[in-house]
N, C-alpha and C positions, 0 to 999 in steps of 0.2 A: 443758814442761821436765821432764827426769827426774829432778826432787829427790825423790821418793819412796823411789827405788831406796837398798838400804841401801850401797851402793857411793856414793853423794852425799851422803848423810849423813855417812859418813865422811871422805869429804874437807874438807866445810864445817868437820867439827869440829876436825878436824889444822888448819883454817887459822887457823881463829878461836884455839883456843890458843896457837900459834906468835906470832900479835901481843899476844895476852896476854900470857904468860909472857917477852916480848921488852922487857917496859917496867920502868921504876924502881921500885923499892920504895914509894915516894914516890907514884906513883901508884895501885898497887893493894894495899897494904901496910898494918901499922900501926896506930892507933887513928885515923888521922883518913883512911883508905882509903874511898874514895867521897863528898870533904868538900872546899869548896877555903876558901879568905877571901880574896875578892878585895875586901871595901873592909872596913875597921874590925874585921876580925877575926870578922865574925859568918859564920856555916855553911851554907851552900846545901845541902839536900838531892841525893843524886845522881839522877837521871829512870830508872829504868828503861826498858826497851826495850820491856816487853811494853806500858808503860800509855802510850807515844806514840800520837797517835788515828790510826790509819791508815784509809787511802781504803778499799783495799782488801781482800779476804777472803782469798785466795789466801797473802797476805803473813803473815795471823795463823795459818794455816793451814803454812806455814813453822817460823812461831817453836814451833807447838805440836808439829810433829814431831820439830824441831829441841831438846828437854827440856836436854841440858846446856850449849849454848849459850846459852841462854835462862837458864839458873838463873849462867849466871859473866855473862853481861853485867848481869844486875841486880843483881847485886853490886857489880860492879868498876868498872862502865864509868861515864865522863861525857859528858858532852851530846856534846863534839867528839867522843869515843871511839866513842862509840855510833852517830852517823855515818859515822865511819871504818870501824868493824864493820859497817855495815850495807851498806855501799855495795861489800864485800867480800863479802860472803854473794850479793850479786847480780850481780857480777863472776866468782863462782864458778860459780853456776848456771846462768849464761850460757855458761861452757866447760864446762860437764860437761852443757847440752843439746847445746852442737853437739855434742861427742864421741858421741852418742847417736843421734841424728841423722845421723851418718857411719858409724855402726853397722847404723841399717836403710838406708840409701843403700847401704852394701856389700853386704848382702842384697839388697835388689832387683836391685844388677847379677848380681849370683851366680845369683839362680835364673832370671834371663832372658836371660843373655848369650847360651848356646847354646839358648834355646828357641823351638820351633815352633810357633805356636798353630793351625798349619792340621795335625796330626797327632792322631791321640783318644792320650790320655795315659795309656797303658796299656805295661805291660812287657811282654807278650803279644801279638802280634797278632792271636791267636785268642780272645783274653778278650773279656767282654758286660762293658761300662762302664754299669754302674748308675749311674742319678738318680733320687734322690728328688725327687720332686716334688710341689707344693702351693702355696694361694693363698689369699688373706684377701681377701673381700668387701667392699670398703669403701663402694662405693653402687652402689645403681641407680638411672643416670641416667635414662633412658629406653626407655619401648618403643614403637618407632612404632609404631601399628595398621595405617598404610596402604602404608608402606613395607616391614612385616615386620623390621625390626632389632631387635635389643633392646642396649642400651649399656649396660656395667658399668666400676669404675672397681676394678679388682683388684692388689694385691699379689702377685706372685709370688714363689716360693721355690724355689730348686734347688741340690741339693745331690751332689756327686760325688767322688770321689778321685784325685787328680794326684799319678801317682808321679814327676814330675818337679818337683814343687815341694814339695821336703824337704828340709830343712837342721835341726842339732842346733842347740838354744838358749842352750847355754853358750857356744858361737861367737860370739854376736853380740849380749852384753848380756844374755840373758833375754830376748829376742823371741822371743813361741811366735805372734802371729800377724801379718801384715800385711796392709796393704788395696791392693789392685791393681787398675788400671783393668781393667773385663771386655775391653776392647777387645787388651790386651796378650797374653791367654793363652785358652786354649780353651775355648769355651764350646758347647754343644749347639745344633745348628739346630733347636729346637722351637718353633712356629710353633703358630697358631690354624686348622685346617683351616676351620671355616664362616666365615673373617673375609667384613664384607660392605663394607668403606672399602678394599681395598686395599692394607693393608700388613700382612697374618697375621703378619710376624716381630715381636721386640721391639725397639722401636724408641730405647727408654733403656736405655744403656750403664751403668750405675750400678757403682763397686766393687763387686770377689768380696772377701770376704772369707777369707783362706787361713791354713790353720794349719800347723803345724812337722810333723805327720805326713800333708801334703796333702790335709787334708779342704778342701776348697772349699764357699762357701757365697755363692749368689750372689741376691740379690732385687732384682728392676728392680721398678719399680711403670707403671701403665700404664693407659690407656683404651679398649676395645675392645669392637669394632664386631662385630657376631654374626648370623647370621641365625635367625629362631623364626619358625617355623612359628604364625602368629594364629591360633586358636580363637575365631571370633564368634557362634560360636552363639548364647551366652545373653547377649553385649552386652546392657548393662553387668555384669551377675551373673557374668565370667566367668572361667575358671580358664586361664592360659596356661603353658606346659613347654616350657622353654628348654634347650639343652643349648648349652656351648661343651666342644668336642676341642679339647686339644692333645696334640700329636707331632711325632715327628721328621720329618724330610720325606727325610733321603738314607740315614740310617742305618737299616738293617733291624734285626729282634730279635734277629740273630745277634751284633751289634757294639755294638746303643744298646738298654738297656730302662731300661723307667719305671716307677716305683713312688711309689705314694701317703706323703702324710707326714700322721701320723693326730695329731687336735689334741685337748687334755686327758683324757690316756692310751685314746683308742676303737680298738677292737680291727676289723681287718678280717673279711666273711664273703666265705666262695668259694660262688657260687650263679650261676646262668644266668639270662642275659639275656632277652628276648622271643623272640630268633629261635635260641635251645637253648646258645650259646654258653658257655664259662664262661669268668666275669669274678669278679673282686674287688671288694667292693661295700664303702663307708666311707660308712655313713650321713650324717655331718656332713663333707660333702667340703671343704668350703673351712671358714674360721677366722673368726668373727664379731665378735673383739673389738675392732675400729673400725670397726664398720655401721653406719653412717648412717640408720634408719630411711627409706622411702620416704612421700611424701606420696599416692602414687598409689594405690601396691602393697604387699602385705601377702605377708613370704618366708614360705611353708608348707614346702616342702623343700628342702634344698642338700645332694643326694648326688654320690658320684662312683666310676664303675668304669674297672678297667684292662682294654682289650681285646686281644687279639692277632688281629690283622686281614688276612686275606687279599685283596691286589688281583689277582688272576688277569688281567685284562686289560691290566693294564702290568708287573708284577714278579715275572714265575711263582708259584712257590710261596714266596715269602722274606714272611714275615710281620710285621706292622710293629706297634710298640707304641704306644696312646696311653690318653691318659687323658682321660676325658669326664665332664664337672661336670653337674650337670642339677639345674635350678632353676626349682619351682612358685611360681608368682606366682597370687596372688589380688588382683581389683580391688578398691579401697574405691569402694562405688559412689555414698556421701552424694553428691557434688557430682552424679551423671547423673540420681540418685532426684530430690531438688531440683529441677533446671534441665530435665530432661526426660520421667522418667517421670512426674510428680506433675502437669505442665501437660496433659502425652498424656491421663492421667485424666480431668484436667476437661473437658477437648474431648470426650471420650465422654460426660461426665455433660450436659452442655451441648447435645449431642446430643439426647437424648433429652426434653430440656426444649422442643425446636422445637413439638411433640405438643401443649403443656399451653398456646399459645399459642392463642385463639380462631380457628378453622374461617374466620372472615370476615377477619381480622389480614393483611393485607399485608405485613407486616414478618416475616413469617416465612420469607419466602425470602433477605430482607435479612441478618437471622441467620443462615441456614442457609452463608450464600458469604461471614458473616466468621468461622464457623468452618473453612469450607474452605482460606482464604487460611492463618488463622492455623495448620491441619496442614501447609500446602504450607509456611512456615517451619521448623517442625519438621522436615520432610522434606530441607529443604534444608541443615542443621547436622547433623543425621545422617550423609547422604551425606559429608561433608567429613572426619570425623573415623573412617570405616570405611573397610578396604581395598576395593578393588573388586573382590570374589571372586566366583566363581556356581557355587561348591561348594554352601555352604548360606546359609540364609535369616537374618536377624541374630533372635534372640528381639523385640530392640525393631522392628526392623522388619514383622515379623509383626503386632508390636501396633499400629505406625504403622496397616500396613495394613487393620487389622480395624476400627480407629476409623473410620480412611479409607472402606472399607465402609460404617458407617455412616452418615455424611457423607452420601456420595451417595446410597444407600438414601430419607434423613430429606430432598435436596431432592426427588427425585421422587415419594415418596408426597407433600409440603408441595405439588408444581405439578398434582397429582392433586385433592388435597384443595380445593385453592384451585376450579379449574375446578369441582367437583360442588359447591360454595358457589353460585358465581355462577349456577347453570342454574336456567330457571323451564319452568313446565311447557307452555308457549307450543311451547316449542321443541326439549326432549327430554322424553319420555314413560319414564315411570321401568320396566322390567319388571316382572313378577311375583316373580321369583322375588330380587329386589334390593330388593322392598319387603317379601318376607318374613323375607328374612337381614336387612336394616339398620332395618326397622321394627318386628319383631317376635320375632326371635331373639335376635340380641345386643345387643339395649337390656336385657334383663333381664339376659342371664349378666354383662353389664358394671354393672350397678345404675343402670340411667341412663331417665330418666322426661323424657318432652317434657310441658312447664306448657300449661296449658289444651287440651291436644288429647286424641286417645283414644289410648288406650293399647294395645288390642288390635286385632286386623286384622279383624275383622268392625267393630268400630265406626268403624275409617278406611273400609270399605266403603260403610256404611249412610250416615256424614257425605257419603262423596264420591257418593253416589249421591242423594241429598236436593239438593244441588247442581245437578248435570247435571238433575234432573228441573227445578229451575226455569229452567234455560238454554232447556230444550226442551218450552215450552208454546207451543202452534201453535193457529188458531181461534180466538183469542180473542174476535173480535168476536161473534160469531154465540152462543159459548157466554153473551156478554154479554147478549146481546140477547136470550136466551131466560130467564135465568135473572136476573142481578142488576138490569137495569133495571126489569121490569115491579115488582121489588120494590121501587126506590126510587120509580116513577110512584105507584103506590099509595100509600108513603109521604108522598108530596109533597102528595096529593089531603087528607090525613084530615087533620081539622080538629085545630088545637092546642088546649092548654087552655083557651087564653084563647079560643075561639070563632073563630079566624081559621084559614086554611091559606095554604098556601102558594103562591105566584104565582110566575109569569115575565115580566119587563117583555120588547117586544120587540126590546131587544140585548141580552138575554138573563140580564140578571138577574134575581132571585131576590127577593119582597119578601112581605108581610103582608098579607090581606085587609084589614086595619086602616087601609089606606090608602086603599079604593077609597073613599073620597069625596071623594080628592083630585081635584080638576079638571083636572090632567096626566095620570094612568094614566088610561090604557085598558083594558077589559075584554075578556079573552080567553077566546079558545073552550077550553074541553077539549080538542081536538086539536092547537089550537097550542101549547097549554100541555105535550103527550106531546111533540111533536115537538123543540121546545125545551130540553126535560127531558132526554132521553136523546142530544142533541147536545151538551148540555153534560157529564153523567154519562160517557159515552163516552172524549169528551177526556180527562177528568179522571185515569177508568181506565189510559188508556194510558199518561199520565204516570207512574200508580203503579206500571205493570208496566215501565215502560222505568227507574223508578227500582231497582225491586228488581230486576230483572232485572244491573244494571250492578252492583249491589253483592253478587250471587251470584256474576258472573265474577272481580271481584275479590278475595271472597274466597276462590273456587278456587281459581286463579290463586297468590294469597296461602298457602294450604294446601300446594299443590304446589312453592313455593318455600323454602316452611319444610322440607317433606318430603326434600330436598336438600339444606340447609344441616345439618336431622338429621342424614344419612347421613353427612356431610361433618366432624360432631362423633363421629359412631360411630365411623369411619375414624382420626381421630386418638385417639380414646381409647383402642382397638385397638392402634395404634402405640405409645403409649405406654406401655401395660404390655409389648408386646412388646419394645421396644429396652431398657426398667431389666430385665430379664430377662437380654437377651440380655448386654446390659454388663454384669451384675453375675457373671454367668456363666463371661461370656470374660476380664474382669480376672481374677479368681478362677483359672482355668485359666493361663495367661499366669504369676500370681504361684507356683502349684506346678511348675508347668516349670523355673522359674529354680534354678538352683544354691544361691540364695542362703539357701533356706530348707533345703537339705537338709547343706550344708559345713560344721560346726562347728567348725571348725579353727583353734587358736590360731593366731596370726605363732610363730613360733621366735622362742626368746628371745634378749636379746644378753647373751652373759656379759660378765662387769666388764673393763674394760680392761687385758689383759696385752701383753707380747712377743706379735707374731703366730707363731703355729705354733710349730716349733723353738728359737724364739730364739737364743743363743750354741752349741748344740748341735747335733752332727749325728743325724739320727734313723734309727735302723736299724726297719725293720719288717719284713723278712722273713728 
């Protein structure tokens, strides 16, 4: 309602004294004015109007515009009165809104009766209808990686002059501006050139708001769908540069141009583009103060330049205006670091741990294929969430792969290692030149000592040949029978201390002179007693040689199987300083590569919440 206006003021107040000044003396007069006796004479105070408890704010809001109204009703008035005034003041306000109200109703037919919204609103038809133009960032929704779109939820602002929607404002109450649906009057065909959804136009109608010397000022707000060119290089460390164009789509720079509207007084620069052009460049191209911070992504820059653009293969030489926002996104990578680089890690470190399991350990190829499963996981939450490009290689995928490498590397040295474990010397004969490299080269450079055996390669020689010489003792009989028997016969023959020697009974045991006055032995020759002797000596020999002889192949045998499982401990110890090398190496390169250690770049900040851009004003910048 227009009780503001001092044209309703003054009516209220001509009404309200009119019923004052209309009543008896009796009533607002006198010494007993604002007093009644309605039983026994005694004086009811009269109620004011300001101290009734009213609902609403609007209403005290009234009485306080309303000063001299308000100073004679608490005076004069009684309870009925004060009713009856009141119920009057809102009876008035009620016709002096509609009158008001019929006042911009006759303006809107006035400036739309004869107009054409499909003509540019221009007294010239040679004149350039300038629009300001600009837009307030109010989030970023989304950026697919895999689809390439990036989604923002923007404020638009456009601003023009309609010499056709002018009217003086003493005409029509004091109306300098009014709100008109965009749909009624003409509005610019400028559209999102990279839209990737399908509908580049704007698609919410929202009031122009128009004033009395035709500035138009128009902001649809909106969701829009864009396409950005992914950078995955350094996934997840990575930096993405989005640009959305808008422009006109039918109007050339001879009839429609565009101009920037530059927010908390920044000044434009004129400077060339990448490809020599020159543009105008607004460092802060869009207006920050309802940015919704991203949970994702982190704004480093929101500039914006106006091109003038040559199509040569659809519109000769007629050059078209637009304006192009360009917007660096940096990823927060906490949740990828977390969930994917920090597990990638351990599977490398993990890796390399396969080495430190014992050379004879079974369970090390067990290990080795549940860290392989558990990168083909990784591998597979990757792929999902990267576009499917074969420009370049992702950073994390490189490292996926290098782990990967490893992986497989650490099972076939472990199916190598395992095999040279299990070999005995039965069955592969170790070379020369692999018992000098694994027995005697790099047991030392590695600090590694085999317990009870020799340590240098003439004494593995001398041990393993001490060996073989008792494998291959041949003749024995004969060297027996010349050499240790006759020495034990003669033995046998010389008398003990006690006077006796020694005898053979005839099955062939062995007993004491001391006996022969037994009446069961019998006394034997010297020659049966030789022949006897070294039949039994003989045996006995052959027993000791076929016992030592068995416990020399076994422990060759034994030696030559240790000498293996050695080699087999050399091998992974080998491995083992090579892969924490090779991994501490390649994470380390991997982590310089990344963006993330060289971009120090704050987020741009959000200023305090104002009007976006122009607010009530039209903003001229050039």
């Amino acid at each position: 309602m227009m009780i503001d206006s001092p044209l309703s003021k003054r009516l209220l107040f001509a009404n309200v004294k009119k019923s004052l000044l209309g009543r008896t003396k009796n009533s607002f007069g006198g010494p007993t004015a604002g007093r009644s006796k309605p039983h026994g004479g005694t004086t009811t105070p009269t109620r004011c109007l300001a101290n009734l408890p009213f609902d609403h704010a609007f209403m005290h809001q009234w009485l306080t515009n309303l000063r001299p109204i308000h100073f004679t009703l608490c005076q004069y008035a009684t309870w009925r009165e004060v009713y009856s005034i009141f119920h009057s003041i809102f009876l008035q306000a009620f016709l002096i809104s509609i009158e008001a109200m019929k006042e911009e109703q006759q303006l809107f037919e006035d400036l739309l009766y004869l107009y054409n919204k499909l003509a540019r609103p221009v007294k010239n038809a040679s004149e350039v209808l300038v629009i300001n133009f600009g837009a307030s960032l109010i989030r970023i929704i989304d950026v697919d990686e895999k689809n390439q779109v990036l989604t923002t939820n923007l404020w638009l602002e456009m601003q023009w002059t309609d010499s056709k929607l002018v009217w003086n404002p003493t005409k029509y109450g004091g109306i300098k501006k009014l709100h008109i649906p965009a749909d009624f009057i003409w509005t610019p065909d400028i559209l999102l050139y990279n839209c990737a959804d399908g509908h580049p136009q704007i698609s919410i109608n929202t009031d122009a708001l128009v004033y009395y010397d035709g500035k138009v000022m128009w902001k649809p707000p909106g969701i829009y769908k864009s396409f950005c060119q992914i950078d995955i290089q350094y996934f997840p460390y990575d930096l993405q540069k989005c640009h959305m164009k808008f422009g006109g789509w039918t109007y050339n720079g001879f009839y429609l141009d565009m101009r920037q509207i530059a927010t908390d007084g920044r000044t434009l620069v004129h400077t060339r583009d990448e490809t020599g052009n020159k543009v105008w460049r607004l460092q802060e191209g869009m207006d920050l103060s309802y940015f919704y911070e991203s949970s994702e992504w982190d704004l480093l820059e929101l500039s914006s330049d106006r091109h003038e653009v040559l199509y040569p293969g659809c519109c000769g030489q007629d050059y078209y205006i637009d304006i192009t926002f360009y917007i660096t996104l940096r990823r927060k990578a906490l949740f990828y670091t977390v969930n994917l680089v920090v597990p990638c890690t351990l599977i490398a470190i993990w890796t390399t741990f396969v080495f430190y399991l014992p050379a004879c350990c079974r369970e090390k190829i067990t290990f080795s294929i549940y860290i392989l499963v558990a990168l083909t996981v990784f591998f597979l939450f990757f792929i999902d969430i990267i576009p499917p490009t074969s420009l370049v290689i992702p950073f994390m995928a490189k490292y996926l792969l290098f782990t990967l490498t490893l992986v497989t590397v650490s099972i076939t040295v472990t199916v190598v290692t395992l095999d040279i474990n299990h070999r005995d010397g039965a069955t592969h004969k170790m070379p020369r030149w692999m018992r000098w490299l694994f027995l005697s080269k790099l047991p030392r450079l590695l600090r590694m000592n085999m317990p009870h055996r020799p340590t240098t390669m003439e004494s593995w020689e001398q041990y393993r040949k001490t060996l073989m010489q008792m494998r291959r003792i041949k003749n024995w009989p004969n060297r027996l029978r010349s050499s240790v028997i006759p020495s034990v016969v003669v033995l046998c023959n010389t008398p003990s201390s006690n006077g006796n020697s020694i005898s053979s009974s005839s099955d062939g045991s062995l007993r004491s002179e001391g006996e022969e006055n037994s009446p069961t032995v019998t006394t034997m020759t010297s020659s049966n007693q030789y022949i006897v002797t070294q039949q039994f000596l003989r045996q006995m020999i052959k027993n000791v040689h076929f016992i030592a002889t068995h416990i020399a192949m076994l422990e060759y045998d034994e030696m030559l199987s240790d000498e293996w499982s050695y080699v087999a401990s050399v091998i992974d110890r080998l491995f083992l300083i090579i892969f924490s090398v090779v991994n501490i190496f390649g994470t380390i390169t991997f982590a310089v590569q990344s963006s993330f250690f060289h971009d120090g770049r704050m987020p741009l900040p959000v200023p305090p919440k104002t009007h976006p851009l122009a607010g009530d004003t039209v903003s001229h910048l050039y």
